[in-house]
C-alpha positions in Angstrom: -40.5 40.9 60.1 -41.9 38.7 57.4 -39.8 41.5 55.2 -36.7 40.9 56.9 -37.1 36.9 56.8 -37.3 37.5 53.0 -34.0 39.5 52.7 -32.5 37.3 55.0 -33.9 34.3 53.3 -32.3 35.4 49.9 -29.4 36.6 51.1 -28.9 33.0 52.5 -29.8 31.8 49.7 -27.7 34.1 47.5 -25.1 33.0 49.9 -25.4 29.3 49.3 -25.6 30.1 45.4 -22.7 31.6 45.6 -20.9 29.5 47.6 -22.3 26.7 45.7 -20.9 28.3 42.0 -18.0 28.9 43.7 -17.6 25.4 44.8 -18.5 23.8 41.6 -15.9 26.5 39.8 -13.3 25.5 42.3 -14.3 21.8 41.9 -13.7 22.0 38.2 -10.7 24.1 38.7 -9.3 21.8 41.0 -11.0 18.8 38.6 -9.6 20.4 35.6 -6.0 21.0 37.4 -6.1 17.7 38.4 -7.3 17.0 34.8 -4.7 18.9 33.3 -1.9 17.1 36.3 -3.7 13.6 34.2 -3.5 15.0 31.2 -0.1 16.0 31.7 0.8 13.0 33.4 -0.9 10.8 30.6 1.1 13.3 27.7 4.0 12.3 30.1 3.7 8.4 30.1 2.3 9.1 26.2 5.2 11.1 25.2 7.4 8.0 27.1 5.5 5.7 25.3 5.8 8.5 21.7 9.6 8.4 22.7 9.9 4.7 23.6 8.5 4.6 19.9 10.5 7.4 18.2 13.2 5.2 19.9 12.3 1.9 18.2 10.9 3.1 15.2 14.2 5.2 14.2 16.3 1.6 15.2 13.8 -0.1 12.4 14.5 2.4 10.1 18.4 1.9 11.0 17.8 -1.2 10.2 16.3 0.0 6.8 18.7 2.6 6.4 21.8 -0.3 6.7 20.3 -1.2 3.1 20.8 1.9 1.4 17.9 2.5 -1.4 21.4 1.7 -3.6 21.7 -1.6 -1.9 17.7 -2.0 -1.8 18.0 -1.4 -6.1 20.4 -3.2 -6.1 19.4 -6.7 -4.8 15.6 -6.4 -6.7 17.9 -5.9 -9.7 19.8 -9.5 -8.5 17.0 -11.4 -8.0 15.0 -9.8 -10.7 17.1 -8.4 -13.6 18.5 -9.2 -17.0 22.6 -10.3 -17.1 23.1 -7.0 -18.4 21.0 -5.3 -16.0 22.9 -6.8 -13.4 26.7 -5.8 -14.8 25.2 -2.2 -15.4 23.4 -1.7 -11.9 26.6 -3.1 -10.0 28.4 0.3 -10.9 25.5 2.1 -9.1 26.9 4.2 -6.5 24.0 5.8 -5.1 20.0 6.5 -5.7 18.0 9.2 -3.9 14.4 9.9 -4.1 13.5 6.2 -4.6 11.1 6.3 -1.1 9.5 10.1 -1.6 6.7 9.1 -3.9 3.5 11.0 -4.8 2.4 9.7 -8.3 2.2 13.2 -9.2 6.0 14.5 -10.2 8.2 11.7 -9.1 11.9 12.1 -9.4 14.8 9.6 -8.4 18.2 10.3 -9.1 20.8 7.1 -9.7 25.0 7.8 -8.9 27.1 5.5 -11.1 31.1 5.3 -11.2 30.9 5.5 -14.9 33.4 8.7 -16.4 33.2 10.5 -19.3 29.2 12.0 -19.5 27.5 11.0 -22.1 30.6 10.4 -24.3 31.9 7.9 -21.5 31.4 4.2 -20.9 27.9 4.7 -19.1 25.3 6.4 -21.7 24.1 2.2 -23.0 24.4 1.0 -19.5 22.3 4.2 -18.4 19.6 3.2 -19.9 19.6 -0.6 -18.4 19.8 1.6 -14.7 17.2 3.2 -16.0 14.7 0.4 -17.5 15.5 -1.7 -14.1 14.7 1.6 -12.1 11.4 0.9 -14.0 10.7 -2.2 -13.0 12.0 -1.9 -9.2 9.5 1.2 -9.1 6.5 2.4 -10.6 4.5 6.1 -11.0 1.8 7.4 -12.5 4.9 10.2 -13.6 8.0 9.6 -12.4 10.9 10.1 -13.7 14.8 8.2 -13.1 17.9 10.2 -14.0 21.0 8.4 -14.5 24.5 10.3 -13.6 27.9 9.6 -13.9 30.9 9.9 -11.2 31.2 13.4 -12.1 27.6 14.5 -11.4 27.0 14.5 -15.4 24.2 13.0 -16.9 23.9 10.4 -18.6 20.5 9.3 -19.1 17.1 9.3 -17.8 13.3 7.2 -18.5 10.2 7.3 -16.8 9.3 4.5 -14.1 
């Protein structure tokens, strides 16, 4: 008998081990189900919280986009520039790639009403556009291009 108390013995016990990794797998199922159901729910009130932001933060940068980087150039060039700056930077129509800055290869582009390319009214101006570009931003390497209504270029500098 004391050989069958043995088998017994360990099969209870191999019982209870089992039922005890089986518990502890379950618990942690169930804890990581209710983990994940937290995590979810925390993602959820997060990604309210991430939208309740993407919500604000894109009506600040509404705000920011109302001033154009045009407008934005513009009014540093009020408060800061030269008469002539002013005159020539009043016939700016539009500036892109004034924000995307990396101090490694930095280009902006400035629209102007200005006809006639190079040959036109806007080559001197150009150059004021692009001096007061200068000033409004700076770069290790960048570089402002100056076009006319037509798309045509009219002249460039480095900021």
């Amino acid at each position: 008998m004391g050989m069958k108390s043995k088998i017994a013995l360990g099969a209870v016990v191999g019982i209870v081990v089992i039922g005890a990794v089986s518990a502890n797998s379950g618990d942690a199922d169930g804890g990581s189900t209710g983990k994940d159901s937290s995590a979810s729910a925390q993602q959820r009130a997060g990604g309210s919280k991430a939208d309740g932001a993407s919500d604000t933060k894109p009506a600040e940068d509404k705000g920011v986009e109302k001033a154009s980087q045009a407008e934005q150039f513009k009014a540093f060039v009020q408060k800061n520039g030269t008469a002539k700056e002013k005159e020539a930077v009043s016939h700016v129509t539009k500036v892109q790639g004034a924000d995307e800055q990396n101090n490694i290869l930095d280009a902006a582009d400035v629209y102007t009403d200005f006809t006639g390319g190079m040959l036109g009214e806007g080559m001197g101006p150009a150059k004021l556009i692009a001096s007061a570009f200068a000033d409004w931003k700076q770069s290790d390497n960048g570089l402002v291009t100056v076009y006319d209504a037509d798309g045509e270029l009219l002249g460039n500098g480095n900021f």
